[in-house]
C-alpha positions as CSV (number, residue, x, y, z in Angstrom):
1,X,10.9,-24.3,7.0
2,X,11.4,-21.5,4.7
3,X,13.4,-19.2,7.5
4,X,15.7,-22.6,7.9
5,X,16.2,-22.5,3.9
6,X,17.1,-18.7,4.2
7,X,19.3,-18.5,6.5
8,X,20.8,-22.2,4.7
9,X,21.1,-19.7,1.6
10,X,22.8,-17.2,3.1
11,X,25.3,-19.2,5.1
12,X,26.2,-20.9,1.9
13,X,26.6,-17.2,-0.2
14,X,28.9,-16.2,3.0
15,X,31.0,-19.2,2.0
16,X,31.4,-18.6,-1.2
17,X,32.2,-15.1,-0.8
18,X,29.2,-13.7,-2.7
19,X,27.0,-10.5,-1.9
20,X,23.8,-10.8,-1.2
21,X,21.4,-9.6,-4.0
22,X,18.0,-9.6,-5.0
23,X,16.9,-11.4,-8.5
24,X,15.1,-9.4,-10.9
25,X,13.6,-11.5,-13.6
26,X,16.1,-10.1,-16.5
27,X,18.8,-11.7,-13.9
28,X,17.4,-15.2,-14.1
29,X,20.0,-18.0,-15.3
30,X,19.5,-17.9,-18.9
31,X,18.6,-14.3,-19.3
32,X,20.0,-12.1,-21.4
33,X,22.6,-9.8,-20.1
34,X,21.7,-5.9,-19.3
35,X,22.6,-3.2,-21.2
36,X,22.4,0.0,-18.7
37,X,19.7,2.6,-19.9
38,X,19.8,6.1,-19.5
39,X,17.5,7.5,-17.2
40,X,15.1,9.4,-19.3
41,X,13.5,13.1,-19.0
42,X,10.4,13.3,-16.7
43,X,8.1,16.4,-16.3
44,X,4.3,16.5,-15.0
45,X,1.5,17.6,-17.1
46,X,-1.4,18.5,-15.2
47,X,-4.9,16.7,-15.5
48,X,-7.0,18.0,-13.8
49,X,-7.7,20.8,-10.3
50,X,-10.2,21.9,-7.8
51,X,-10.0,18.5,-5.7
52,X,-10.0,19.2,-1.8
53,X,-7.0,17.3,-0.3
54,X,-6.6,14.2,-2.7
55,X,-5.3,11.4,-1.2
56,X,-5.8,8.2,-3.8
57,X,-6.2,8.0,-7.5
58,X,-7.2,4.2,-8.7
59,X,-9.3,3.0,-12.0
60,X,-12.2,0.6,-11.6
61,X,-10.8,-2.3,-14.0
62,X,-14.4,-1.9,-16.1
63,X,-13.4,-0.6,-19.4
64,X,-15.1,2.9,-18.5
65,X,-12.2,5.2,-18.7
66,X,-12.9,6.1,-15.3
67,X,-10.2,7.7,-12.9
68,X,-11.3,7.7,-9.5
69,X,-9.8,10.3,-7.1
70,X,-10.5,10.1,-2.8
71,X,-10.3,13.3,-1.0
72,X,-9.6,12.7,2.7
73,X,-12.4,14.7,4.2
74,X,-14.5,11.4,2.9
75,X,-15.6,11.8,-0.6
76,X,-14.3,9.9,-4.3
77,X,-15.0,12.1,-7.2
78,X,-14.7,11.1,-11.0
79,X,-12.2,11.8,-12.9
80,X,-13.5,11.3,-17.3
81,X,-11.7,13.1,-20.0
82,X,-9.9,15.2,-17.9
83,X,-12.6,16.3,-16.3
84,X,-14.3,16.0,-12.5
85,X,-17.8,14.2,-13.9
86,X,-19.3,13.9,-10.5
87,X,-19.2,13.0,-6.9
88,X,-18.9,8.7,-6.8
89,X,-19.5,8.5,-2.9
90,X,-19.9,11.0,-0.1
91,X,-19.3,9.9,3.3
92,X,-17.6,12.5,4.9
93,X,-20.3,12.4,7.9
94,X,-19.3,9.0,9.3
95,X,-14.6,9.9,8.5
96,X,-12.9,11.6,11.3
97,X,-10.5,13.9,8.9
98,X,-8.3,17.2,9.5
99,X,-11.6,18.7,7.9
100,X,-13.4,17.6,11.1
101,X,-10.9,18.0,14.0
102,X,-9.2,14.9,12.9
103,X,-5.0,14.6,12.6
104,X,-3.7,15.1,9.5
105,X,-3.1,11.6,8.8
106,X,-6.8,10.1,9.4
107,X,-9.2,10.4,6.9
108,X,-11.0,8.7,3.8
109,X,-7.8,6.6,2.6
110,X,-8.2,4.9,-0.4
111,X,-10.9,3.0,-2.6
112,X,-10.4,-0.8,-4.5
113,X,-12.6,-2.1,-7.0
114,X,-12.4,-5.9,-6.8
115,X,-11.2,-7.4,-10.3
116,X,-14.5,-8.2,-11.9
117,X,-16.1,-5.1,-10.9
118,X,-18.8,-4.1,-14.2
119,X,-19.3,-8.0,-15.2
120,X,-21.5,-9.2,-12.2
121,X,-19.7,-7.5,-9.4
122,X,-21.4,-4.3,-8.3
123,X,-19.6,-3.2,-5.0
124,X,-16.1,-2.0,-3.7
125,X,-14.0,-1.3,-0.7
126,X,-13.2,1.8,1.3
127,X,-10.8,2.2,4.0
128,X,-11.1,5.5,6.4
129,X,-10.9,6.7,9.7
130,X,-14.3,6.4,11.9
131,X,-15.5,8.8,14.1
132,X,-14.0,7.1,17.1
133,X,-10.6,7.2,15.9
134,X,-10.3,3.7,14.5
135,X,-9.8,2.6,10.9
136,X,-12.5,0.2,9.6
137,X,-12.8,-1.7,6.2
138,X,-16.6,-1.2,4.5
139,X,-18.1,-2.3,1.6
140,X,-20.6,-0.4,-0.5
141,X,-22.7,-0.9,-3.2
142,X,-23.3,0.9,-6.8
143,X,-26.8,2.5,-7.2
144,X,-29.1,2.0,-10.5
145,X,-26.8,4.8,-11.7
146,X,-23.1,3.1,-12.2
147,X,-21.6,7.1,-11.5
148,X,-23.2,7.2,-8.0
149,X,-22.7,4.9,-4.9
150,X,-25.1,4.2,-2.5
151,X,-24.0,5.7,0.7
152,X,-26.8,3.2,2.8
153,X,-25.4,0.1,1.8
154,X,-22.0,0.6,3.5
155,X,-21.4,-3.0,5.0
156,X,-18.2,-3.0,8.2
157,X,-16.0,-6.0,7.2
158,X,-13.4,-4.8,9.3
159,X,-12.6,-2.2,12.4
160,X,-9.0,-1.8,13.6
161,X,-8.5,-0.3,16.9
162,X,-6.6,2.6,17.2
163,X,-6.3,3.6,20.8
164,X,-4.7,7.1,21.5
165,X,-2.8,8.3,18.5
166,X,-3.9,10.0,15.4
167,X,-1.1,9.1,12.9
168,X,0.2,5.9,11.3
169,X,-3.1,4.6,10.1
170,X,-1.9,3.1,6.7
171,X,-4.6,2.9,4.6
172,X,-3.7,1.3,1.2
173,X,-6.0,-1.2,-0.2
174,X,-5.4,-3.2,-3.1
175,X,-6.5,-5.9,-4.8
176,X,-3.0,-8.7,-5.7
177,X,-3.1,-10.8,-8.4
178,X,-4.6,-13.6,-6.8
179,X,-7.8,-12.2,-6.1
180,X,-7.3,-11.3,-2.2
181,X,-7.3,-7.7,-1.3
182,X,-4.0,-6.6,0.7
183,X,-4.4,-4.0,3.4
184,X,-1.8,-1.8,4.5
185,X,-1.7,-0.9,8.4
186,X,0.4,1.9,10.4
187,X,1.8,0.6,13.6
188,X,-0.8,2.7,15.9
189,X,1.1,5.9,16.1
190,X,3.3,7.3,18.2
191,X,7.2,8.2,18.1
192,X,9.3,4.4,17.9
193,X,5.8,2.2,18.0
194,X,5.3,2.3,21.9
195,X,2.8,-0.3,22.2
196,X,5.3,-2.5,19.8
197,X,2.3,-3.5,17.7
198,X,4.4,-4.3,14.4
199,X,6.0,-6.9,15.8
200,X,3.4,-8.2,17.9
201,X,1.0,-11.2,15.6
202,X,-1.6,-10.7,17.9
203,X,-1.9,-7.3,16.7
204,X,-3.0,-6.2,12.8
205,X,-1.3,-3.1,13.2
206,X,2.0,-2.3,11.2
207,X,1.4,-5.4,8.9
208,X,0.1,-6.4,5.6
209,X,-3.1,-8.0,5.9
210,X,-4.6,-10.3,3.1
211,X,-8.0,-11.5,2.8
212,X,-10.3,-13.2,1.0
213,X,-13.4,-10.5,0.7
214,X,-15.2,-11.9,-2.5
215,X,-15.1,-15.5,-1.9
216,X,-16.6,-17.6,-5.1
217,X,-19.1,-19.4,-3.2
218,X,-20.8,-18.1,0.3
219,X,-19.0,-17.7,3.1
220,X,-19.8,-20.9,5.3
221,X,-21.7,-20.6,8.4
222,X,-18.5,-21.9,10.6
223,X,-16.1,-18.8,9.2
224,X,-18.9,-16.3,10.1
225,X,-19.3,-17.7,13.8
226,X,-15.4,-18.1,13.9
227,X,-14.0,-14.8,12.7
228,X,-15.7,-12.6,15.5
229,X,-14.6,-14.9,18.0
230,X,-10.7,-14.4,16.7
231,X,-11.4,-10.4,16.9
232,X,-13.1,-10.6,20.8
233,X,-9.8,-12.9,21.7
234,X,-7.1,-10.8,20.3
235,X,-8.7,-7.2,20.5
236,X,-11.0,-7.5,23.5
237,X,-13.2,-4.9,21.2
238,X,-16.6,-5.3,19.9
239,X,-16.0,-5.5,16.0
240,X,-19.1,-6.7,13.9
241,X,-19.4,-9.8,11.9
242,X,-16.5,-10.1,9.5
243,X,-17.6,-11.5,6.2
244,X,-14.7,-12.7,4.8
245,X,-12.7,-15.5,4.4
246,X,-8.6,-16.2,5.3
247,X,-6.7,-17.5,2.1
248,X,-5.8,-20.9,2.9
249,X,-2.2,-20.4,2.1
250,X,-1.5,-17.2,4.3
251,X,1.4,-17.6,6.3
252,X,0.3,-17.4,10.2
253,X,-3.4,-19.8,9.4
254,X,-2.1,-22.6,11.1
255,X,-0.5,-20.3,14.3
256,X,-2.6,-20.0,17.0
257,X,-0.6,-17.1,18.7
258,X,-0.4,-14.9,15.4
259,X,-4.0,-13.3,13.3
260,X,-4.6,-15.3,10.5
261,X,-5.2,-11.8,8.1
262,X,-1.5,-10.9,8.3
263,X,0.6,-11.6,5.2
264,X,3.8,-9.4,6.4
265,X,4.6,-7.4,9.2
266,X,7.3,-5.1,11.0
267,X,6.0,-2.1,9.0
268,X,5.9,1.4,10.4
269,X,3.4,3.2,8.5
270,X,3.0,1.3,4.4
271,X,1.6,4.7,2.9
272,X,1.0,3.3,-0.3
273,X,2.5,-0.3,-1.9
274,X,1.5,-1.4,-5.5
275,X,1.4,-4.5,-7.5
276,X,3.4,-4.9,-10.6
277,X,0.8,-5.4,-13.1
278,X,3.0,-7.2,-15.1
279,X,4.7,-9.3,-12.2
280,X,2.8,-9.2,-9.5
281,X,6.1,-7.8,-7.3
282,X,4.6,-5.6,-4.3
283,X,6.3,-2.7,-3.8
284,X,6.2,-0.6,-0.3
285,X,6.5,2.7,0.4
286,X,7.5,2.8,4.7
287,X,7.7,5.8,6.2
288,X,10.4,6.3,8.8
289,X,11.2,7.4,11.9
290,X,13.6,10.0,12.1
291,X,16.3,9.2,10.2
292,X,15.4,7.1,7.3
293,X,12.7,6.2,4.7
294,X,12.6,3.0,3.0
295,X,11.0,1.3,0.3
296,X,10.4,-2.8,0.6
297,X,10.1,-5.3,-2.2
298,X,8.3,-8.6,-2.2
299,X,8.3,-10.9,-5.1
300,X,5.4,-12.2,-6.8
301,X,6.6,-16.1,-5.6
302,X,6.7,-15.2,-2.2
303,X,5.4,-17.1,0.3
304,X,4.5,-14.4,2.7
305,X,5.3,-13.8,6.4
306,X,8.5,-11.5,5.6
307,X,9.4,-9.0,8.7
308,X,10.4,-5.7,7.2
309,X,12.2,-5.1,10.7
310,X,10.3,-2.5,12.3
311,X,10.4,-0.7,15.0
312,X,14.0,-2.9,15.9
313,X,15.1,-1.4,12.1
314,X,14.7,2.0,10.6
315,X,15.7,1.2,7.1
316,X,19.0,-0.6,7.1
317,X,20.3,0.6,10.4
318,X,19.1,-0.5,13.8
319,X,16.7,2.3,15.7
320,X,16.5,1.7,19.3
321,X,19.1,-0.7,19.9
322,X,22.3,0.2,17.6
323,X,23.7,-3.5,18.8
324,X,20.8,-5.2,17.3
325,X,20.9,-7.9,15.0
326,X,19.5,-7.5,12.0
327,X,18.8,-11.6,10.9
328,X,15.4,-12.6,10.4
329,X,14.4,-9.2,8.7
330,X,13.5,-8.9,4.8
331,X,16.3,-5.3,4.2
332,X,14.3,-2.7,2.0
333,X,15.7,-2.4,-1.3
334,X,16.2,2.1,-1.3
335,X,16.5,3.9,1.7
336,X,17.0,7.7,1.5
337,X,17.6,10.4,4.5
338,X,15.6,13.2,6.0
339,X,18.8,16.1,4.3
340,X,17.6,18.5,2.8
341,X,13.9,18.6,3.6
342,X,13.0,14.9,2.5
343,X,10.4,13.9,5.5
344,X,8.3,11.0,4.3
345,X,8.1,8.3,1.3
346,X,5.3,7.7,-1.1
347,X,5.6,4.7,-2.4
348,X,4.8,4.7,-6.0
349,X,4.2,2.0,-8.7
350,X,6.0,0.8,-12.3
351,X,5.3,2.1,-14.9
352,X,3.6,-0.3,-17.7
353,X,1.7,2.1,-20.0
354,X,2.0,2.4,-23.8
355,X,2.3,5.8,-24.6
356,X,6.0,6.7,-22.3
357,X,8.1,4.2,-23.4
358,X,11.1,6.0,-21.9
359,X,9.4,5.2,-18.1
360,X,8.8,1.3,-18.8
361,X,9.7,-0.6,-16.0
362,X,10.6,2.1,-13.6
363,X,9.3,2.2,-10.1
364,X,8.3,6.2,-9.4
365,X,8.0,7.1,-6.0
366,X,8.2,10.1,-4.2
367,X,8.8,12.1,-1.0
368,X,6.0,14.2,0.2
369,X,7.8,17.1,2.0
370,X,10.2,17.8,-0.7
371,X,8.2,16.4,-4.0
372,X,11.1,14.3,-4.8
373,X,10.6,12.0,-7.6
374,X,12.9,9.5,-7.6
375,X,13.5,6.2,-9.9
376,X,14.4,2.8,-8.9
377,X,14.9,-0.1,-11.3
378,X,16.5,-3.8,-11.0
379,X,19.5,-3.4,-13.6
380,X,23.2,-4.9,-14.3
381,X,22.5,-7.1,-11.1
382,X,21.8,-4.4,-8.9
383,X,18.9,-1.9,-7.6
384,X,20.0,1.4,-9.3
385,X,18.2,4.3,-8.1
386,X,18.4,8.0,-9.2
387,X,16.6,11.8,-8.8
388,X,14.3,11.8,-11.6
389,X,12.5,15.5,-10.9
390,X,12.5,18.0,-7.7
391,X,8.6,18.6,-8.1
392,X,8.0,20.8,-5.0
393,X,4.7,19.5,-5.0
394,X,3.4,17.9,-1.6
395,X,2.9,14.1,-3.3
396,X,0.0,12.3,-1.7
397,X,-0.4,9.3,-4.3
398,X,0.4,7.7,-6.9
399,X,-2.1,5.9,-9.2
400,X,-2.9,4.1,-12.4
401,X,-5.6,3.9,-15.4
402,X,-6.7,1.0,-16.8
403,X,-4.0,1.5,-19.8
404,X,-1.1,1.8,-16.8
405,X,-0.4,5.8,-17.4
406,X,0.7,6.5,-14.2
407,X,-0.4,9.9,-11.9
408,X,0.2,11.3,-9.0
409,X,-1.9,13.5,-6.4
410,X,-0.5,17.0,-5.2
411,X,-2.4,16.8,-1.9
412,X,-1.8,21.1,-1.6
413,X,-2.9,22.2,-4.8
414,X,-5.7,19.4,-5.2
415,X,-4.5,18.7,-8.5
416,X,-3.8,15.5,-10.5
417,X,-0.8,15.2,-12.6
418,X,0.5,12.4,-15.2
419,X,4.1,11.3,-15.3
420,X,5.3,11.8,-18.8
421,X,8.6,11.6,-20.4
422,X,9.9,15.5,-21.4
C-alpha cells in the first residue's frame, strides 16, 4: 500500500511538472519561509589522547557526565573531565580485531545504553566481531561498581554469519526514539556484494535491523521457542536463543519470505547513522563502492521498509547494470566522489548542543581517508551541502554527550576531538 501511494505521488508531481524534493520540517505548509545562513567557522579542539584505535564515542543517558569511547581491539574506556577514568569493559579475548590477525574492518564496533540505563536498567549492548569471523549482538551487565562492567555476564542475543569476507560488517547500534535498538549491517563483504545479500530479506546483511531488546514485560514463552526457529530456517546456522522481541509495527512481520528484524535494506556497509535528537530523522552514512559515497535520510514518520538501492545503485547512479531502473529505491540525499583522496563516508550526526550555536542543526559528517568534514542542512527547499574543514585526520566516529556537543574519533592518532565553531 504505501509503494502504490509513492509511486501515486510521484506520477502526479510528474504531471504537474514539479521536482522531486524532500520536506524538511521548516518546509511544512505554514512554515515560515528560510532565510539562508552562512555556514559558520569550524575547527577541532582536542579532548583527550592515548586511546588505541577508537572506533565509537556514545554517552550513557544517566546524568553522569560520562563519555564512553570503544577501541576496536575490544575494550570501552571512560572518558570524565577530559580525562581517560578507567577501563568500562575488556573483552578483547573473545573480538577478532586487526590487533589479533583480524581485517581492518572487524572488531569491537560500538556500545548503546538503552534509554533508562541508571534508573532500574543496569545493562547495555555491544556489537563486535567473534572469533569465528561473525558479528554477534551481546548484552552485559554493570558490576557493584557502576565504572566497571562485568565481562561474565555477556548474554548472545544475536550472531550474524559472515562467511568468507573480512569487511563490511556495519556495526552501529543505536537506540531510536521509540525504544527499539536499530542495528546497522554491511552486506557480507566483498567487491559489488557477490552473494547479493542486501537485497535478499532472507538475509540480515546490508539492512537496518530493529528490535525490541528490553521489552516492558517478559518475553513470552512462544517468542523464545519461535525466534530460533526463524534463525535455523533462514541461516541454516546454530545461533542461540534470541531474547528479544520483533516491534509489532516493523515492516516485513507479516512476510513470510522476508526476517521480521529488518527495518530497511539495500545498504552496502551503514558505518555509522544517528538519530536526530530533536526529530527522530535517521541519518546514514553508506560507504560506496568505487565511485560514490552516499549519505541516506529517513524521516522520523516513516513507516520503514525503504531500499536504499544497493548493490543495483551506488549513490544516485546505477553500478552493475548502467540501464537499470532506479524506481522502488529511497535516493540518498549527498553523494560525494572518490577525487582527490575521498575513500569512505562517516556518517555523522546534528548538531543540538547549547554552547555552538553557530553548528545548530547541521548534520557533520566526514570522510575517513581525507578527514573531510563536510555540512549538510535542509534549507530554502533544498539539501545544501558544503566543505566545512579539511581535517587530515583519519575520522572513525562521530558521537554525542548527554548535552549534544558533538565529537569525533581520529582512529590514527587515538585522540577525541569536539567540533566547535572558530
Amino acid at each position: 500500500m504505501k509503494k502504490t501511494l509513492n509511486l501515486f505521488l510521484i506520477f502526479w508531481l510528474i504531471l504537474a511538472g514539479q521536482p522531486l524534493q524532500y520536506v524538511g520540517a521548516s518546509e511544512l505548509p505554514g512554515a515560515a519561509p528560510q532565510v539562508p545562513q552562512a555556514w559558520p567557522a569550524v575547527a577541532l579542539v582536542q579532548v583527550a589522547a592515548g586511546f588505541a584505535s577508537p572506533v565509537h564515542i556514545t554517552h550513557a543517558g544517566d546524568g553522569s557526565g560520562r563519555l564512553f569511547i570503544v577501541e576496536q581491539a575490544g575494550r570501552i574506556k571512560i572518558l570524565l573531565g577530559g580525562q581517560i577514568s578507567g577501563v568500562f569493559l575488556d573483552i578483547a579475548g573473545r573480538v577478532l580485531s586487526p590487533a589479533n590477525g583480524g581485517g581492518g574492518e572487524q572488531g569491537l564496533l560500538s556500545v548503546a545504553f538503552p534509554p533508562s540505563f541508571g534508573n532500574g536498567i543496569d545493562h547495555f549492548y555491544v556489537y563486535y566481531t567473534n572469533q569465528s569471523g561473525d558479528n554477534q549482538l551481546s548484552r552485559f551487565s554493570i558490576s557493584t561498581n557502576p565504572d566497571l562492567a562485568d565481562p561474565a555476564s555477556e548474554e548472545i542475543l544475536l550472531v550474524i554469519p559472515h562467511p568468507g569476507q573480512r569487511n563490511h560488517n556495519g556495526g552501529q547500534l543505536a537506540f531510536g526514539p521509540d525504544g527499539y535498538l536499530y542495528i546497522g549491517t554491511g552486506d557480507g563483504g566483498g567487491g559489488g556484494d557477490p552473494q547479493g545479500n542486501a537485497q535478499n530479506l532472507t538475509s540480515l546483511l546490508g539492512k537496518l535491523l530493529r528490535i525490541d531488546v528490553d521489552p516492558v514485560a517478559p518475553i513470552p514463552t512462544a517468542y523464545k521457542v519461535y525466534l530460533p526457529s526463524i534463525a535455523q530456517q533462514f541461516t541454516g546456522s546454530s545461533d542461540p536463543p534470541r531474547r528479544y522481541l520483533i516491534p509489532k509495527d516493523n515492516p516485513f512481520l507479516n512476510d513470510p519470505t522476508a526476517r521480521p528484524e529488518i527495518w530497511a535494506f539495500g545498504l552496502r556497509n551503514p558505518w555509522r547513522f544517528s538519530f536526530d535528537r530533536q526529530t527522530g530523522d535517521i541519518w546514514i552514512g553508506d560507504v560506496g563502492q568505487n565511485n560514490w559515497e552516499e549519505i541516506d535520510f529517513q524521516p522520523a514518520n516513516s513507516l520503514g521498509g525503504e531500499n536504499y538501492g544497493w548493490n543495483i545503485m551506488e549513490g544516485e547512479v546505477c553500478y552493475a547494470d548502467p540501464n537499470c531502473s532506479p524506481t522502488g529505491f529511497t535516493p540518498p540525499v549527498q553523494v560525494y566522489d572518490h577525487s582527490n583522496g575521498n575513500c569512505a563516508v562517516t556518517g555523522g550526526m546534528v548538531y543540538h548542543g547549547s554552547t555552538q550555536p553557530a553548528l545548530q542543526g547541521i548534520y557533520f559528517y566526514g570522510d575517513y581517508c581525507t578527514g573531510n568534514l563536510w555540512g549538510l542542512r535542509w534549507e530554502t527547499g533544498a539539501w545544501q551541502n558544503t566543505l566545512l574543514l579539511d581535517s587530515h585526520y583519519r575520522i572513525a566516529s562521530f558521537g554525542e554527550n548527554e548535552a549534544g556537543e558533538l565529537f569525533l574519533a581520529d582512529i590514527n592518532g587515538g585522540v577525541i576531538y569536539q567540533v566547535v565553531q572558530n
